[in-house]
C-alpha positions in Angstrom: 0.0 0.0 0.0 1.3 3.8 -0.9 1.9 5.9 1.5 -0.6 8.8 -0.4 -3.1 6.1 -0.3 -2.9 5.0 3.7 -2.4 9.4 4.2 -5.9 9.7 2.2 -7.3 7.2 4.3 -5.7 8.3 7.6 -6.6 11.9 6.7 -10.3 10.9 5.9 -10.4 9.0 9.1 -9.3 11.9 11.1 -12.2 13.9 10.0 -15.0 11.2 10.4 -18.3 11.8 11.9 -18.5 8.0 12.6 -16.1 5.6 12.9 -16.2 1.6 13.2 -12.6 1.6 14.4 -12.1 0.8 18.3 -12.2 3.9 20.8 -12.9 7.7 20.1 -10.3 9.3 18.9 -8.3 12.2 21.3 -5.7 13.8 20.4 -1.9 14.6 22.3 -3.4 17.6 24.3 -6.3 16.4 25.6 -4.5 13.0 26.7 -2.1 14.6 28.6 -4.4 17.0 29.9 -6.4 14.5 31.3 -2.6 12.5 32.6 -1.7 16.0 34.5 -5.4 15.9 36.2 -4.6 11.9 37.0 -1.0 13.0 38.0 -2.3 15.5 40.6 -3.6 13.2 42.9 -0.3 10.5 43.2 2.3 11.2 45.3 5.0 11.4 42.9 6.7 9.1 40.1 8.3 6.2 39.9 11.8 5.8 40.0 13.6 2.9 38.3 10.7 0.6 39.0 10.2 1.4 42.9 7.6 3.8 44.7 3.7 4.2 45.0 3.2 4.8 41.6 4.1 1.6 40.1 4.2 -0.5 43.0 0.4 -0.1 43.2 -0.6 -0.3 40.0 1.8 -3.9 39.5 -0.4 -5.4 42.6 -3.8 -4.2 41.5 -2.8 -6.0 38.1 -1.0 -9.1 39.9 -4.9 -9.4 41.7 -6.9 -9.1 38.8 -4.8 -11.7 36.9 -5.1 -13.7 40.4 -1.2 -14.1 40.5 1.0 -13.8 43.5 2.9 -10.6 41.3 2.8 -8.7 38.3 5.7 -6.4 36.3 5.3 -3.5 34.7 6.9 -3.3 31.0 7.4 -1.0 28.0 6.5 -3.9 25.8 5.0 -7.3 25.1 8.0 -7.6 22.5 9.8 -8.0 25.8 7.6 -9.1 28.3 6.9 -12.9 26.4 10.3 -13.8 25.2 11.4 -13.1 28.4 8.9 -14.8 30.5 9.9 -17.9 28.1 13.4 -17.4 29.2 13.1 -17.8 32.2 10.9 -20.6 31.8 13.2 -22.4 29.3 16.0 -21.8 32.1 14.3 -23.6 34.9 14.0 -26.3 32.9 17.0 -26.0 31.7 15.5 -26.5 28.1 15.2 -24.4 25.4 12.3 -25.5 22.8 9.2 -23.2 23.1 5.8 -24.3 21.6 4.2 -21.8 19.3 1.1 -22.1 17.2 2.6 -20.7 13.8 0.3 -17.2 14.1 2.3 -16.5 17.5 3.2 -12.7 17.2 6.5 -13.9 17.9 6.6 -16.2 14.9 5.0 -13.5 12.5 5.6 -10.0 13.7 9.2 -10.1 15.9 12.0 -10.5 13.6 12.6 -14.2 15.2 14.1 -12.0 18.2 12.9 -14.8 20.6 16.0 -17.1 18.8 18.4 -13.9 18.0 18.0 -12.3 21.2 17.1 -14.7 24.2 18.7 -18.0 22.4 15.3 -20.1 22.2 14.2 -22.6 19.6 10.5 -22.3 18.7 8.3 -25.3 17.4 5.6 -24.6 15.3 2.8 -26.4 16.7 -0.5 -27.0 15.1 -3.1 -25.2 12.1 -2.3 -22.0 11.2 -5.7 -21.9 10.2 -7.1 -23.3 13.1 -7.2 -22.9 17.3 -4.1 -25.0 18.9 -6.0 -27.9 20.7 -5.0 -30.6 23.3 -5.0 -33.3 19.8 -2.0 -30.7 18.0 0.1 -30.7 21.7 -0.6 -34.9 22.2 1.6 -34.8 18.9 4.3 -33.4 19.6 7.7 -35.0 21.7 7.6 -33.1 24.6 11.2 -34.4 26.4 12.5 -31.2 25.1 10.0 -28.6 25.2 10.3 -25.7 28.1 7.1 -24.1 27.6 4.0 -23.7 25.6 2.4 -20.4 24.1 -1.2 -20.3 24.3 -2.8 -16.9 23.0 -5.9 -16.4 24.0 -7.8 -14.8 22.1 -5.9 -15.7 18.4 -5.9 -12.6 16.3 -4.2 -14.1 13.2 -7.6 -15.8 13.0 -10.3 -13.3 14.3 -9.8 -13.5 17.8 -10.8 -17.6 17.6 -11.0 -19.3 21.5 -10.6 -22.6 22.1 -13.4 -24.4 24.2 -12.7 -24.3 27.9 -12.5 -27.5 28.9 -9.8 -28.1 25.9 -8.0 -25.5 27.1 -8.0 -27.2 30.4 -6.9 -30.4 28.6 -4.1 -28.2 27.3 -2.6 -27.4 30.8 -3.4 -30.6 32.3 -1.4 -32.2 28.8 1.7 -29.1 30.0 1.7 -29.9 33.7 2.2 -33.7 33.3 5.2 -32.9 31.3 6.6 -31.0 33.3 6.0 -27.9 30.5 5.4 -24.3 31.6 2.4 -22.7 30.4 2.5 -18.9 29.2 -0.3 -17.2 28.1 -0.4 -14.4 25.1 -3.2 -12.4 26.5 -2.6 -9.4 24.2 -6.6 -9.2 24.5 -6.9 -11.4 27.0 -10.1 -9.1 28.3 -12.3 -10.5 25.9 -12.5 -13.7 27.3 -14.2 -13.2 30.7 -17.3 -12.7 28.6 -16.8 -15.8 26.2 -15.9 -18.4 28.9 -17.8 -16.6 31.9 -15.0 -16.8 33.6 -12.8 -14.5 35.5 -10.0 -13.0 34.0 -8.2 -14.0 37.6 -9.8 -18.3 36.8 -8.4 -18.3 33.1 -5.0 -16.6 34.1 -4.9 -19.5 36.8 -4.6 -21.7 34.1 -0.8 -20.7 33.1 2.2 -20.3 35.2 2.7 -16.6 33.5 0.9 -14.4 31.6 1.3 -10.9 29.2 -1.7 -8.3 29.3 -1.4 -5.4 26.4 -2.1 -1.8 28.5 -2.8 -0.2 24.9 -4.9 -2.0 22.7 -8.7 -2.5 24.0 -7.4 -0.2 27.1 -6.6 2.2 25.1 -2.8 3.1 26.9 -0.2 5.1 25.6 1.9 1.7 25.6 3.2 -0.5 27.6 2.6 -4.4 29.5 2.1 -6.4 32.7 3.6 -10.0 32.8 2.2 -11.5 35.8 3.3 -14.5 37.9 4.4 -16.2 41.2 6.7 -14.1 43.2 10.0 -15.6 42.3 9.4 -16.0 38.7 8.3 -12.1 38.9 11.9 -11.3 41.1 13.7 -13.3 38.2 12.0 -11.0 35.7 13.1 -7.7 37.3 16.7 -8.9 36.6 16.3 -10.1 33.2 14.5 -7.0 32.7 17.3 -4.9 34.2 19.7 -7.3 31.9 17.6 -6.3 29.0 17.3 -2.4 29.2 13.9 -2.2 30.0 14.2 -0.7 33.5 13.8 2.8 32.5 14.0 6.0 35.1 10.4 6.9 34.5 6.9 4.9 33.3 4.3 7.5 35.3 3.1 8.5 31.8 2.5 5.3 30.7 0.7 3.8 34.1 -1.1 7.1 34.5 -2.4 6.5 30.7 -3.1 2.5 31.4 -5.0 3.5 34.9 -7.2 5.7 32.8 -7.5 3.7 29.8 -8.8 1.2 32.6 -11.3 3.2 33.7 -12.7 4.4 30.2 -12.5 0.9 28.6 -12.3 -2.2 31.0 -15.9 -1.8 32.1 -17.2 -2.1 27.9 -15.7 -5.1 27.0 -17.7 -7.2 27.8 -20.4 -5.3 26.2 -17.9 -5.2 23.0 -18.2 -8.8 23.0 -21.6 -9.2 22.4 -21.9 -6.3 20.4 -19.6 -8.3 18.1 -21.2 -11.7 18.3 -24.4 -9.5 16.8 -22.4 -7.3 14.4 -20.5 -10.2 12.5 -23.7 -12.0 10.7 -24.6 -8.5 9.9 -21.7 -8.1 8.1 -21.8 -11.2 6.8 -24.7 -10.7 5.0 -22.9 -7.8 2.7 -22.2 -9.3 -0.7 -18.7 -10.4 -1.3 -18.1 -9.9 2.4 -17.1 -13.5 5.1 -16.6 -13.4 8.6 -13.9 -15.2 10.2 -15.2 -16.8 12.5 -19.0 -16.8 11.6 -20.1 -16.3 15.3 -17.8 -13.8 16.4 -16.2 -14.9 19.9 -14.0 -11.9 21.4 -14.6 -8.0 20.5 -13.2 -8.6 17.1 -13.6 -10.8 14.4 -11.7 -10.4 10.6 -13.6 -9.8 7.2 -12.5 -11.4 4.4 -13.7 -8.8 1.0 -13.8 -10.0 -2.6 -11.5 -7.2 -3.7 -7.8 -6.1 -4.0 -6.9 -4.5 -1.0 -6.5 -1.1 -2.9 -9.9 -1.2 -3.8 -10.8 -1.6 -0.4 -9.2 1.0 1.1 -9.8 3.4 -2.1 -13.3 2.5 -1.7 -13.2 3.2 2.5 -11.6 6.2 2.2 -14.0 7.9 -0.5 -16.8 6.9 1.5 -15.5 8.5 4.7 -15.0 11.5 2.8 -18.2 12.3 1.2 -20.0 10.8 4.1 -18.1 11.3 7.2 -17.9 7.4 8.3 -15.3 5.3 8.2 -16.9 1.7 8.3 -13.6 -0.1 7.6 -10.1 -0.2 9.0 -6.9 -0.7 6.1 -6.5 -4.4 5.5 -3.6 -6.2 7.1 -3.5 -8.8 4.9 -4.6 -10.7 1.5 -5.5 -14.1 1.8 -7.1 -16.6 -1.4 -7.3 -13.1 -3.1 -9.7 -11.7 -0.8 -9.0 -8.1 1.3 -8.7 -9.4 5.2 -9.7 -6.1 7.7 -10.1 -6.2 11.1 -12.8 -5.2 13.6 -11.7 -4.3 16.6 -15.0 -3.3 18.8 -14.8 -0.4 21.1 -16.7 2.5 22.2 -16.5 4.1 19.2 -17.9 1.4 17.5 -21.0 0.9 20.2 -21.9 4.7 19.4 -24.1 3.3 16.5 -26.7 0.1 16.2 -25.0 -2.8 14.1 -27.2 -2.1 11.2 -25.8 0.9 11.0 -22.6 -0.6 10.2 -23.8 -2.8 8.1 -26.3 -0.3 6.1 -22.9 1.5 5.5 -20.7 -1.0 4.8 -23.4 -2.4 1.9 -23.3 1.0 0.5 -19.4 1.3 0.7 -18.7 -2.0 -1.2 -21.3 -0.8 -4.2 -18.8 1.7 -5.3 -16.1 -0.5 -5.3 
């Protein structure tokens, strides 16, 4: 994709009355506005990972995840390969199971093997949930840990069942195999498997939480675990130049991205499990998967992914809504986009969306 062509789009976006994509939109000043009034009533910032600031926010995360601790981090580019580290240390084994969407497969620059000296194995469908059938499979005398992300984004935020996902761990703890869980959007799944987030954390010996996604951060991560595995993160972390002076911006923006967001997503999620047949039901348009199962779900368009976004981006500018995001991928020649279900999104009925998207599609 040009960049004049992502720039129209972007620009159009901007500008938009309406918008499918996520959260509303705020810009620099009022976010930091809003920080300073946050920042007012702490009792100062945090200083190489030690005072108030931090120290509070880490335990109400370690309690909400039902772990004995939690870390804060800049990234979850560090926070997994790391936790795997340490994992593949204790064991004093290096193969890591990942199903072959794993961000850290696709979207990482291998820096799990570069950086931290792991081996990955690729471990079941990429076009399918990783079950306790694709794990029974595999040798397991020299596997560390597994990788389980819940929910999969590669294929529209797909979940496995629950009691196959118990099957999973029960499979990993036999064999002596630490569990780690991806939970980039992990707060979707409360509302699939009506479950607490702190019950389906309990399943893994560790777990990553994105700050910035569906909370709607300014960045950053929380890798939660027991006490000890949390102390031998604080080194590796130290080790690996994530320690920085400051993060009060950052925990200020997850505490009130918390606030905002964490109390819709459940909402989100059945707002999706209704919007996805809508949209559907356009012409040329698939859902993967059918019945949505997190806050987001992927549509798979009968067009070039120029089209698309060409399309998108002259509809949100003689409209004012933006009823697509820009497609992330191609796949069988068909446009894949993402919804991603947020406030923003909620602000309209799902047949708006799909009225819109209906009438977007015809001029393409």
């Amino acid at each position: 994709m040009t960049d004049p062509i992502r720039q129209a789009y972007q620009e159009a976006a901007r500008h938009a009355r309406y918008s499918i994509l996520r959260h509303p939109p705020e810009s620099m000043a009022t976010t930091l506005r809003r920080l300073a009034d946050r920042a007012e009533a702490g009792d100062g910032p945090d200083y190489y990972g030690s005072g108030a600031l931090i120290e509070d926010f880490e335990a109400r995360m370690a309690a909400m995840l039902g772990k004995p601790a939690a870390l804060f981090l800049p990234s979850g580019t560090l926070a997994q390969p790391m936790a795997l580290k340490i994992h593949a240390n204790n064991r004093d084994k290096q193969v890591i199971g990942l199903h072959p969407t794993s961000h850290m497969v696709l979207h990482e620059q291998n820096g799990y093997q570069q950086l931290w000296g792991l081996e990955g194995r690729l471990i079941g469908n990429k076009q399918q949930v990783l079950t306790c059938d694709d794990l029974q499979q595999q040798p397991q005398e020299d596997l560390a840990a597994v990788v389980l992300e819940l929910p999969m984004r590669e294929i529209g935020g797909q979940l496995p069942a629950w009691g196959d996902l118990q099957a999973q761990v029960n499979w990993a703890r036999q064999h002596n195999i630490a569990v780690h869980i991806d939970g980039a959007r992990l707060w979707h799944c409360p509302a699939y498997y009506q479950r607490s987030l702190a019950e389906i954390a309990g399943l893994a010996d560790s777990v990553y939480v994105s700050l910035y996604k569906d909370i709607g951060g300014i960045a950053g991560a929380v890798l939660a675990g027991e006490a000890d595995f949390i102390d031998e993160a604080r080194i590796w972390n130290r080790r690996a130049g994530g320690n920085l002076i400051a993060f009060y911006p950052y925990i200020l923006a997850a505490e009130q991205g918390l606030a905002d967001n964490l109390p819709s997503i459940d909402e989100a999620v059945a707002y999706a499990r209704h919007l996805g047949p809508l949209l559907g039901n356009v012409a040329d348009v698939q859902v993967n998967p059918e019945a949505p199962q997190a806050a987001m779900f992927h549509l798979h368009i009968d067009r070039d992914p120029q089209v698309v976004i060409q399309a998108a981006t002259g509809y949100a500018q003689q409209h004012g809504i933006v009823v697509l995001p820009l497609p992330r991928a191609t796949e069988n020649g068909r446009s894949v986009c993402e919804i991603s279900v947020g406030r923003r999104t909620m602000e309209q009925p799902p047949e708006f969306w799909q009225q819109h998207l209906r009438a977007c599609l015809a001029t393409s």
